[in-house]
N, C-alpha and C positions, 0 to 999 in steps of 0.2 A: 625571496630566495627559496630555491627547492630543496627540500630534506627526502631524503631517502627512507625508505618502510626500513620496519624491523628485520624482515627475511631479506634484506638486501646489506644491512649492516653485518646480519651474520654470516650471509654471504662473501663476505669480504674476505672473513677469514682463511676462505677459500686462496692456497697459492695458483692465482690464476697462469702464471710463466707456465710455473711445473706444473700445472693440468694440462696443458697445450704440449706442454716438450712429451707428458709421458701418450697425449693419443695422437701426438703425431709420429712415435718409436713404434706406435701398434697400426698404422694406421685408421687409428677409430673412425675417422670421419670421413672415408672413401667408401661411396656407392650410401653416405648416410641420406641424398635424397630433400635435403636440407631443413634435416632433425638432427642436429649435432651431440658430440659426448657432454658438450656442454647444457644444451635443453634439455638430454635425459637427465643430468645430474642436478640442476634445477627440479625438475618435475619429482623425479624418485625423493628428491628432498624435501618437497614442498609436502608430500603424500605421506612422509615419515612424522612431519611437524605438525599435520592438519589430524592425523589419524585416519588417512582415509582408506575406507576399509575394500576398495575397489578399481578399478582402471575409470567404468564411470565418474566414480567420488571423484577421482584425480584428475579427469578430464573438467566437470562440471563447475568443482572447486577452483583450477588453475586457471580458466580462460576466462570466470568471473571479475578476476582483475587483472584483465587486460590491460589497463590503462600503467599497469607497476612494469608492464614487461619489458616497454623498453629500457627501461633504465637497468634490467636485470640482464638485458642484451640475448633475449629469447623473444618468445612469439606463442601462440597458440597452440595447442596441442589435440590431435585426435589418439583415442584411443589404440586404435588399430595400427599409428606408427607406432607409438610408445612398446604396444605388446611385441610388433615384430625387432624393436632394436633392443627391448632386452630379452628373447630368443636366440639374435644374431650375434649381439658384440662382445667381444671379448671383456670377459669379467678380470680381466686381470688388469686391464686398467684405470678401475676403481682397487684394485688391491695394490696398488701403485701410489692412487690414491693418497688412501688410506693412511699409508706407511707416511708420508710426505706431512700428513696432519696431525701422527704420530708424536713425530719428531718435532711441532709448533707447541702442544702443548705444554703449559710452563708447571716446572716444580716448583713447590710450596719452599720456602725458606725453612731448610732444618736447622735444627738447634746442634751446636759443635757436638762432634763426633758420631753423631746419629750416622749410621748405613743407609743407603739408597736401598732400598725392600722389592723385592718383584713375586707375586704369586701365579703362581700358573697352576691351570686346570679348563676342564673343556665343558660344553654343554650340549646336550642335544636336542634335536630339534625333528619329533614325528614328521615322517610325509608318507603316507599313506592315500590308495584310492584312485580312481582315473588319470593319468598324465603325470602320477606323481610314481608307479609302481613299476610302471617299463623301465626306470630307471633305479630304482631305489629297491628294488626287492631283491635284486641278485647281490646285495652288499648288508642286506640287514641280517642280523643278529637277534639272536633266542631273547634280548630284552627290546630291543630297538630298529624299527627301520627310519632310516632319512638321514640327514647328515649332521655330522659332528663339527663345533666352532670352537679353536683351542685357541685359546687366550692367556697372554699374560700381561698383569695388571700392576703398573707403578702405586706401589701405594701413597708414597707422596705430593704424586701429580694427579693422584684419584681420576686414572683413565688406562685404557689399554696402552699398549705400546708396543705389542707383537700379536698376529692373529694369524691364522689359518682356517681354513673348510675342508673337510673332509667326509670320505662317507663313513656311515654308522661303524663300518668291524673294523676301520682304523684304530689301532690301539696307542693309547696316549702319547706314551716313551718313545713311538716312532714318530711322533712329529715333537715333542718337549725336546730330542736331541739335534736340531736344527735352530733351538733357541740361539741368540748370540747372546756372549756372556759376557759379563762385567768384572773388573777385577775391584773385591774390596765390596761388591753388593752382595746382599743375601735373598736366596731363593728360597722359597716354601711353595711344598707340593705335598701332595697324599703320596698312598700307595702305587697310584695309575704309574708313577714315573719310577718304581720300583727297578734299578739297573744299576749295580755295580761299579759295570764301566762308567756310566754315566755321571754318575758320582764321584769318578775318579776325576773325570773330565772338569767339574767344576772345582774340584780341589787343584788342580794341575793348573785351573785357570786365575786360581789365589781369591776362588770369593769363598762364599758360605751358605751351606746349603741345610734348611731343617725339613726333614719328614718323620714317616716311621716306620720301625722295624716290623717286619712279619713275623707271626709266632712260632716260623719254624727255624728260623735263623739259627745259624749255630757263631756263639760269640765266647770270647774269652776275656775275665777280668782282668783288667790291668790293673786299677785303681778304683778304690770306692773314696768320691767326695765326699768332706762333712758339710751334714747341709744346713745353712744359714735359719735362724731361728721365726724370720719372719717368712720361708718357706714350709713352714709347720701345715700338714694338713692340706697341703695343695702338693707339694712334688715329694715323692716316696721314697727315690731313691736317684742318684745320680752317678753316677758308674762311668771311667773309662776304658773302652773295651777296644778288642781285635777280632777280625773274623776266624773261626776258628779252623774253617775248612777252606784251602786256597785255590779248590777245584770244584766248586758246589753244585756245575750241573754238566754233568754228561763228559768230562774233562776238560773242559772250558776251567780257564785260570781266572783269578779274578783279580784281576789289575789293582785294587784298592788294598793297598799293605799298611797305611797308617793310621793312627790310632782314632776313635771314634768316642763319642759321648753316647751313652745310653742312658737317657733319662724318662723314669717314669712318676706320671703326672696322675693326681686321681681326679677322678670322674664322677661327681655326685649324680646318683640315680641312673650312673649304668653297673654293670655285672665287671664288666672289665677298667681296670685304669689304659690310657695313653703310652703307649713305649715310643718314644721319638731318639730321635738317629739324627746328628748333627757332627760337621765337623769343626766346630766352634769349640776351642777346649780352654776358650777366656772368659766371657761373660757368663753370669751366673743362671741359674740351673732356671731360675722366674722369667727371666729375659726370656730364653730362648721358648719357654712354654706359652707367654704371651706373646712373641711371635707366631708359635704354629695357631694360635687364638686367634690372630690375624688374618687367616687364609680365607675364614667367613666373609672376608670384603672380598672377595670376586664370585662371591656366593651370590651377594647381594646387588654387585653389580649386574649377573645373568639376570637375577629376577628383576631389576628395576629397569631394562633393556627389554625384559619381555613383556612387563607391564603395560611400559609407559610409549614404546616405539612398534611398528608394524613386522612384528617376524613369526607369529605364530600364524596370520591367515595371508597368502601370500598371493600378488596380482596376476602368477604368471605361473606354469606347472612344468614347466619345463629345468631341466639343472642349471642352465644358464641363466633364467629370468629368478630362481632361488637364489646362486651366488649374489649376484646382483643386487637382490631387496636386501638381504643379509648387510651388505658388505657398502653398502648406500644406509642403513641403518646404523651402522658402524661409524659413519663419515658424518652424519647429523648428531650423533652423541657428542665423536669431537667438539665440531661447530656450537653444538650449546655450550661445553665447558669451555670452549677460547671465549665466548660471549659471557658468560657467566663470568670470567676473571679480567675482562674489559671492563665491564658495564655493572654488574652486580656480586659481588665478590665474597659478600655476605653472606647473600644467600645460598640456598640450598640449589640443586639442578635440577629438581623437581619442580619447585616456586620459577624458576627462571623458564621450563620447558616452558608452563603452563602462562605463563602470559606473555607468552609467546606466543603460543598455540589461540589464545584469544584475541590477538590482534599483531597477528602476522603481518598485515599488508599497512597498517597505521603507521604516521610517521610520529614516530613519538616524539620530536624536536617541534612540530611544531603544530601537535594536540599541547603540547605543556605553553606555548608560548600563546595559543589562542584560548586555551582556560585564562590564563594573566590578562591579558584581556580583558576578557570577559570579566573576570573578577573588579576590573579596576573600573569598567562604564556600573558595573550596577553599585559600587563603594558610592561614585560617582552622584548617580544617581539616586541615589541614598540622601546623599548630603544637600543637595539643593532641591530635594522633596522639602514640603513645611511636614513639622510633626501633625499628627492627629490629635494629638490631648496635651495641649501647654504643660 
């Protein structure tokens, strides 16, 4: 009986419908010459999971196992189509993608009354130099040229769930305000998402929002909390307050009229403590500080996406063939954690990338069934050998 390789299991997870419904809403695969959305997203995928640091690599690497492709319902690859269809094709239909696999990822079972948690923040991503500066240098900024990837990160399903690309001088708060919101989840974000209105917006939408205050704010006491004794030494103070000025910039009003938490947290081995801004005026003062403690995991997710997957050295220098690696490197993240919470659940998505990544095209159903085997002729053969010494 025939078993299937491991990139083809995880391939699965792939909603193959909704890949077809979303490139044929774009047309993907007119004038594609007969290299489809479907072979690039094999190939971009297979280059994400191998590590391959090239259009060669992906080339040499993928047509080596030949013999898996039918079954993957692909074919051989040259480089020169691969380069030209991700120049050409619309990157929005891996951000279509994307979103579709989003939505598959499963939440961990919380414990009663726990909030759904979402953090957002963005990452950037240098491209400087030949083929990368016609496009990128009229957007870059005094710290940054190339583009910006704003994310927000389910903490419970330990995966993205909203993403965007932008160019460098995109400023955060104008893509965070396109987030959809949840009523009854709690958001954490830094200063980037620094807006009023925006904050209004999530209180108007009945969830809960923690960041922090800037040091020029101008706020009025309400109310000082007494703070709970196993708070000692970690949170300073806990204050309910109000904004003090209802027009703070240029006569602009500021829509947010209800009452607000200002709690400060201290900071071993900095100069400053923590001022955090929530509109949470029920759990206590710890909660909400190890929440914003929590923002660190999409910190860690940037880094372990830049580590472990291809987006720092990129096939193709063109802004279409960037969105593309990007956003196909987004799409294999997924695919390991839907494989990961199939297949190994345990483990970590690091352990799971990486034997993966060494025996991608192995069928592992029936490498285990021919080890058994094996194990049983030489048991076997063991036992009807004579001993050597009575």
């Amino acid at each position: 009986m025939f078993r299937i390789s491991q990139f083809a299991q995880l391939m699965r997870a792939m909603p193959r419908e909704g890949f077809e419904r979303v490139v044929r809403s774009h047309e993907g695969d007119k004038h594609s010459k007969g290299f489809s959305c479907w072979d690039q997203m094999l190939v971009m995928s297979y280059g994400q999971l191998a590590g391959a640091s090239g259009l060669r690599d992906l080339e040499v690497g993928f047509n080596r196992h030949r013999t898996q492709h039918y079954h993957l319902g692909t074919h051989e690859v040259r480089r020169s189509t691969l380069a030209d269809a991700n120049s050409k094709r619309n990157p929005q239909i891996f951000a279509e993608v994307a979103r579709q696999l989003m939505g598959q990822v499963p939440r961990r079972m919380r414990r009663e009354g726990e909030r759904l948690m979402y953090l957002l923040d963005s990452t950037a991503m240098t491209l400087t130099g030949p083929g990368f500066d016609q496009w990128t240098r009229a957007t870059r900024t005094d710290h940054h040229q190339g583009v910006k990837a704003h994310v927000m990160y389910a903490v419970q399903a330990e995966a993205p769930c909203w993403t965007s690309i932008t160019p460098a001088n995109v400023n955060d708060i104008v893509e965070g305000v396109k987030v959809p919101l949840q009523a009854g989840a709690v958001y954490v974000f830094d200063k980037g998402y620094y807006d009023f209105g925006w904050w209004h917006r999530i209180e108007q939408a009945r969830a809960i929002f923690v960041t922090r205050f800037k040091s020029n704010v101008r706020l009025e006491t309400v109310q000082r909390r007494k703070l709970p004794r196993q708070a000692a030494g970690v949170v300073l103070s806990d204050e309910r307050v109000r904004f003090d000025n209802p027009t703070p910039r240029g006569g602009h009003r500021n829509p947010y009229t209800s009452p607000l938490r200002r709690i400060v947290v201290a900071r071993p081995g900095h100069d400053t403590p923590l001022v955090l801004a929530t509109n949470d005026l029920r759990c206590s003062a710890l909660t909400i500080a190890r929440r914003y403690q929590d923002r660190w995991q999409i910190e860690l997710f940037f880094k372990w996406v830049k580590q472990h997957l291809k987006i720092k050295r990129f096939v193709g220098r063109s802004e279409n063939a960037v969105r593309i690696q990007i956003l196909t490197a987004l799409i294999t993240y997924l695919l390991v954690a839907l494989y990961r919470a199939a297949h190994r659940p345990k483990a970590s998505l690091w352990e799971v990338l990486r034997e993966l990544r060494l025996a991608l095209f192995q069928r592992a159903e029936t490498e285990i069934e021919l080890f058994r085997r094996q194990s049983e002729h030489r048991a076997l053969l063991a036992n009807l050998q004579p001993a050597l010494f009575p």
